[in-house]
MDAnalysis code that builds the backbone (N, CA, C; Angstrom):
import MDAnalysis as mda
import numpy as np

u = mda.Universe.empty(270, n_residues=90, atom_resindex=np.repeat(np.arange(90), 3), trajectory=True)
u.add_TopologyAttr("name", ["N", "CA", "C"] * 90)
u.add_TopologyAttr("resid", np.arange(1, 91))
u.add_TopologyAttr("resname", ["UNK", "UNK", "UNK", "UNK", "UNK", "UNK", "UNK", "UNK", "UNK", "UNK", "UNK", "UNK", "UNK", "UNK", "UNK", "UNK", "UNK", "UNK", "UNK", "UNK", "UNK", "UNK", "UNK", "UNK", "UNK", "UNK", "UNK", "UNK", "UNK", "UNK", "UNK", "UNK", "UNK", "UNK", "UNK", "UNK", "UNK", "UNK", "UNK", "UNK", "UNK", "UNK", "UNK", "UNK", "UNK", "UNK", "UNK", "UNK", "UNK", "UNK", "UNK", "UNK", "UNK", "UNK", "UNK", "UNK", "UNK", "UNK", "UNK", "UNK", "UNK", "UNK", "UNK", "UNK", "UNK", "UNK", "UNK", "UNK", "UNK", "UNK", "UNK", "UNK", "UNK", "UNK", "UNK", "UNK", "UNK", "UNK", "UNK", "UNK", "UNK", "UNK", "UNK", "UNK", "UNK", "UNK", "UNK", "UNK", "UNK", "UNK"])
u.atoms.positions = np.array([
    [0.839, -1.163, 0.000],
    [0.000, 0.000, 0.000],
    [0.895, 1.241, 0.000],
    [0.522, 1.959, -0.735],
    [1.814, 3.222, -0.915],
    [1.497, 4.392, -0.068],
    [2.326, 5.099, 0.630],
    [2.125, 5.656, 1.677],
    [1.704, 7.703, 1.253],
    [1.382, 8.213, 2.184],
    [0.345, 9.309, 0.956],
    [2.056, 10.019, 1.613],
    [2.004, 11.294, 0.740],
    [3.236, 12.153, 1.412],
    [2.406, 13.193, 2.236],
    [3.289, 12.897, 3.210],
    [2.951, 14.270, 4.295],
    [3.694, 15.596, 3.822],
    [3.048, 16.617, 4.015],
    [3.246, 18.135, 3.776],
    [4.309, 18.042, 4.957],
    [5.376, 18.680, 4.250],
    [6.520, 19.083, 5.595],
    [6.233, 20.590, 5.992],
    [6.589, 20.290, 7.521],
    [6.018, 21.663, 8.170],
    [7.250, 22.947, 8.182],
    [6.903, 23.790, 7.793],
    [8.298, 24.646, 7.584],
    [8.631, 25.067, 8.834],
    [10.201, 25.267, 8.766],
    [10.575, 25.728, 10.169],
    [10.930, 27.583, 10.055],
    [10.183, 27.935, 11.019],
    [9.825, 29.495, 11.089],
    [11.374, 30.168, 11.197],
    [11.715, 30.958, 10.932],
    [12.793, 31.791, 10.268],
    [13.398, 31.993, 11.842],
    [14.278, 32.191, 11.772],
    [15.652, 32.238, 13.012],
    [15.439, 33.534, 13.604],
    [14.945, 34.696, 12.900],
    [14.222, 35.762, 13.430],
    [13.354, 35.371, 14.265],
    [12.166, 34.926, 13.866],
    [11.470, 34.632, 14.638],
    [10.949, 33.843, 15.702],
    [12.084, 33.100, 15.703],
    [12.669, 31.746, 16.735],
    [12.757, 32.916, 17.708],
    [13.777, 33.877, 17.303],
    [14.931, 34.321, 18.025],
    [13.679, 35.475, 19.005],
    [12.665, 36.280, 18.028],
    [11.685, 36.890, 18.389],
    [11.111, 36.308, 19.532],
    [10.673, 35.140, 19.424],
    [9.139, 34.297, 20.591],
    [10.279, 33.919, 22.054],
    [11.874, 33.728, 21.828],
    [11.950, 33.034, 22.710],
    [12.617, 34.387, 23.753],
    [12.632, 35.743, 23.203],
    [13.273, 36.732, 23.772],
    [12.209, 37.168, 24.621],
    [10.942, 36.934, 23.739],
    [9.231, 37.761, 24.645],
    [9.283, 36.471, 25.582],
    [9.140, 35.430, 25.735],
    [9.203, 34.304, 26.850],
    [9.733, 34.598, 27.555],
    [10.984, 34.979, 27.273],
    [12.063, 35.385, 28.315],
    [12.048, 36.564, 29.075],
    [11.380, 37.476, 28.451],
    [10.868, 38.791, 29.343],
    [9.589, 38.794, 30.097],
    [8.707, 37.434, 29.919],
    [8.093, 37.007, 30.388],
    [8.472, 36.829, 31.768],
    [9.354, 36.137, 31.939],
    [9.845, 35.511, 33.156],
    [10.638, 36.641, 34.152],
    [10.721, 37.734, 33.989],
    [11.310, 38.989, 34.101],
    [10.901, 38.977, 35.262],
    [9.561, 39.300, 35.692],
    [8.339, 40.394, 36.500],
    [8.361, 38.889, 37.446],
    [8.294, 37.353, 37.391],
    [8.005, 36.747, 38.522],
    [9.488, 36.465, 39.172],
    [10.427, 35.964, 38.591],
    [11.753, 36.314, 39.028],
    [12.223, 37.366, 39.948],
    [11.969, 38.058, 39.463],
    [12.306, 39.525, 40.545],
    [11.411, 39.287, 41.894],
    [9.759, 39.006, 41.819],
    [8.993, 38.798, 42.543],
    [8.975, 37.465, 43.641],
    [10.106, 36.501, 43.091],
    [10.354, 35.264, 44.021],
    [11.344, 35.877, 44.559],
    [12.621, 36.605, 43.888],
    [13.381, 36.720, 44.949],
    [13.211, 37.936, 46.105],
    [11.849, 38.979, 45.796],
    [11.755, 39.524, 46.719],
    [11.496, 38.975, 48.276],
    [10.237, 38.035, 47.467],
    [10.047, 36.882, 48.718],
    [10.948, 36.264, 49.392],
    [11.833, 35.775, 48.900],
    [12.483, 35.242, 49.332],
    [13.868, 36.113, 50.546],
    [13.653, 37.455, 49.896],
    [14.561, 38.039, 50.771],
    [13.065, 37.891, 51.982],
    [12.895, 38.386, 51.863],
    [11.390, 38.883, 52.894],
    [11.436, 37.709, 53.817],
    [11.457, 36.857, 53.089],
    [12.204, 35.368, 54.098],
    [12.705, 35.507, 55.326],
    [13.850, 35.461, 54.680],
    [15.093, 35.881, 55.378],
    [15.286, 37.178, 56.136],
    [14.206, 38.396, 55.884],
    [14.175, 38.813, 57.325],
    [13.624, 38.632, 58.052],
    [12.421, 37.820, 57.807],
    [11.643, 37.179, 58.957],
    [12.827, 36.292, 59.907],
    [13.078, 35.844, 58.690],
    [14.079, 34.465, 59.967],
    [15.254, 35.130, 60.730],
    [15.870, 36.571, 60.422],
    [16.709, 37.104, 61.073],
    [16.013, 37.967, 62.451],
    [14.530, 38.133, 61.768],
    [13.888, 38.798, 63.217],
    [13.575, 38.378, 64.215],
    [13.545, 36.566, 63.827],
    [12.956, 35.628, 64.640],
    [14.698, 35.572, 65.645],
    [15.638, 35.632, 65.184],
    [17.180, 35.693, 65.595],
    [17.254, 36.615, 66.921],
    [16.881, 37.605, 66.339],
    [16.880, 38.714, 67.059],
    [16.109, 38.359, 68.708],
    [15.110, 37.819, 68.411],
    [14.384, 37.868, 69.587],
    [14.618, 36.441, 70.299],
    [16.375, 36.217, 69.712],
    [16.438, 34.711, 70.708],
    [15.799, 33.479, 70.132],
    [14.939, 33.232, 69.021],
    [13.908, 32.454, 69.010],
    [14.953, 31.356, 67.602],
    [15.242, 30.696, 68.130],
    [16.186, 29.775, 67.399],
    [15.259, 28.848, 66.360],
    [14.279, 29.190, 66.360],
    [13.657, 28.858, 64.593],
    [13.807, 29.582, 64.074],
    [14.255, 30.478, 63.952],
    [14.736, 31.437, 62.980],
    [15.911, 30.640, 62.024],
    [16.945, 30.073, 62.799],
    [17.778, 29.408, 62.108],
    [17.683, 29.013, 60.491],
    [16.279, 27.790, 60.794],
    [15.805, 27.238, 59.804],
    [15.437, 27.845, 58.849],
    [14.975, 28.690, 59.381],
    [13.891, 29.800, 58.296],
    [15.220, 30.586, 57.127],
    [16.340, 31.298, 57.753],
    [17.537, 31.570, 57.321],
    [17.916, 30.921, 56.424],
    [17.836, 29.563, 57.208],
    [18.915, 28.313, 56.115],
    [18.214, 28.308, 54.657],
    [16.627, 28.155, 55.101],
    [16.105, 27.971, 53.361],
    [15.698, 29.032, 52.819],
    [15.876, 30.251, 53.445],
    [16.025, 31.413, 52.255],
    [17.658, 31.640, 51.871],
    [18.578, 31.371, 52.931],
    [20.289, 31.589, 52.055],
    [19.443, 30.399, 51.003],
    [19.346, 29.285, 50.765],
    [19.376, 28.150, 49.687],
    [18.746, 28.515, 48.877],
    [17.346, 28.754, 48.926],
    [16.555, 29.436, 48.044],
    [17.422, 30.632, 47.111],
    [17.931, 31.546, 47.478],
    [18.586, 32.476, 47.457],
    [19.784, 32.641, 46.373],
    [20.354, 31.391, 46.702],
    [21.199, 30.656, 45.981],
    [21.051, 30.319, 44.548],
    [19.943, 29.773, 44.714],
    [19.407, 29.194, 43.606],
    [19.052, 29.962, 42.588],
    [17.780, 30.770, 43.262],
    [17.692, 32.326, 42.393],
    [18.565, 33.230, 41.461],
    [20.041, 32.779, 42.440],
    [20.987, 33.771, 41.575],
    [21.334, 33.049, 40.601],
    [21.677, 31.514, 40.987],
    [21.976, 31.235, 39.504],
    [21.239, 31.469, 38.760],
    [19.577, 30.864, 38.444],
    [18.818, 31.633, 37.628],
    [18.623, 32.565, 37.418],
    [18.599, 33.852, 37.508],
    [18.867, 34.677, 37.567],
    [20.260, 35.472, 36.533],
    [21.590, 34.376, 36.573],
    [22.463, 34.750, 36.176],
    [22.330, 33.653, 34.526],
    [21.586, 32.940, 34.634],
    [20.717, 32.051, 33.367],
    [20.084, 33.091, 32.067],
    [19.531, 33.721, 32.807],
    [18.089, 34.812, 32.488],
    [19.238, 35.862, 31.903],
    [19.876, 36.544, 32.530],
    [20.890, 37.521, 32.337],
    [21.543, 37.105, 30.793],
    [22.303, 35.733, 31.201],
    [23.085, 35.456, 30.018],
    [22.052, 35.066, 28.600],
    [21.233, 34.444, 28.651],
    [19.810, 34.266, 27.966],
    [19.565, 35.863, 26.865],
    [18.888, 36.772, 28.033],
    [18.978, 38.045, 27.702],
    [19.726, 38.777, 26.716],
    [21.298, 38.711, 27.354],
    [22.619, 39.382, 26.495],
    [22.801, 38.897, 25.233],
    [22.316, 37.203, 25.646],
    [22.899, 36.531, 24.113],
    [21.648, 37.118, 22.834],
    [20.380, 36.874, 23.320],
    [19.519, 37.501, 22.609],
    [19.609, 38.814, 21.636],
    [19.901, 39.728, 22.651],
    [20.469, 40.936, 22.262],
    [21.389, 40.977, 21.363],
    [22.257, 40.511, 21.675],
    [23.825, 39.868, 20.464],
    [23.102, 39.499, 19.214],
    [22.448, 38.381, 19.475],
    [22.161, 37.806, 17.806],
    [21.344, 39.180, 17.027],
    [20.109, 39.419, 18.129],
    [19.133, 40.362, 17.355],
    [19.389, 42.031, 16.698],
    [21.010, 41.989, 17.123],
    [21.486, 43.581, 16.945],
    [22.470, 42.918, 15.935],
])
């Protein structure tokens, strides 16, 4: 039985690759900034809890430094993401 040909799907121009994945990426802009505010906000809770002697604070510290951590690398992801974008599209 002979097989029908499938229509090949064209692949959208490197512009516009380059276009959708730069708006995605500025997408991610506005909640990024907004986790790591939280996340500082964290961490002064857990330093206030310090303050007043109250040694759960500790914990609270530990997983916003980690959190924190993490953020920056992403963060420094997003950055390089960004620059390279810029590079190709200029």
């Amino acid at each position: 039985m002979p097989r029908r040909k499938t229509a090949k799907r064209r692949r959208a121009p490197a512009a516009t690759r380059l276009r959708k994945l730069m708006n995605r990426a500025r997408d991610m802009e506005a909640p990024l900034c907004e986790a790591t505010e939280l996340v500082n906000a964290l961490r002064a809770l857990g330093d206030g809890m310090l303050a007043d002697y109250n040694q759960d604070g500790r914990s609270v510290v530990a997983v916003a430094q980690a959190a924190l951590l993490r953020l920056e690398v992403l963060e420094r992801a997003w950055s390089q993401l960004m620059d390279a974008g810029e590079r190709r599209a200029a």
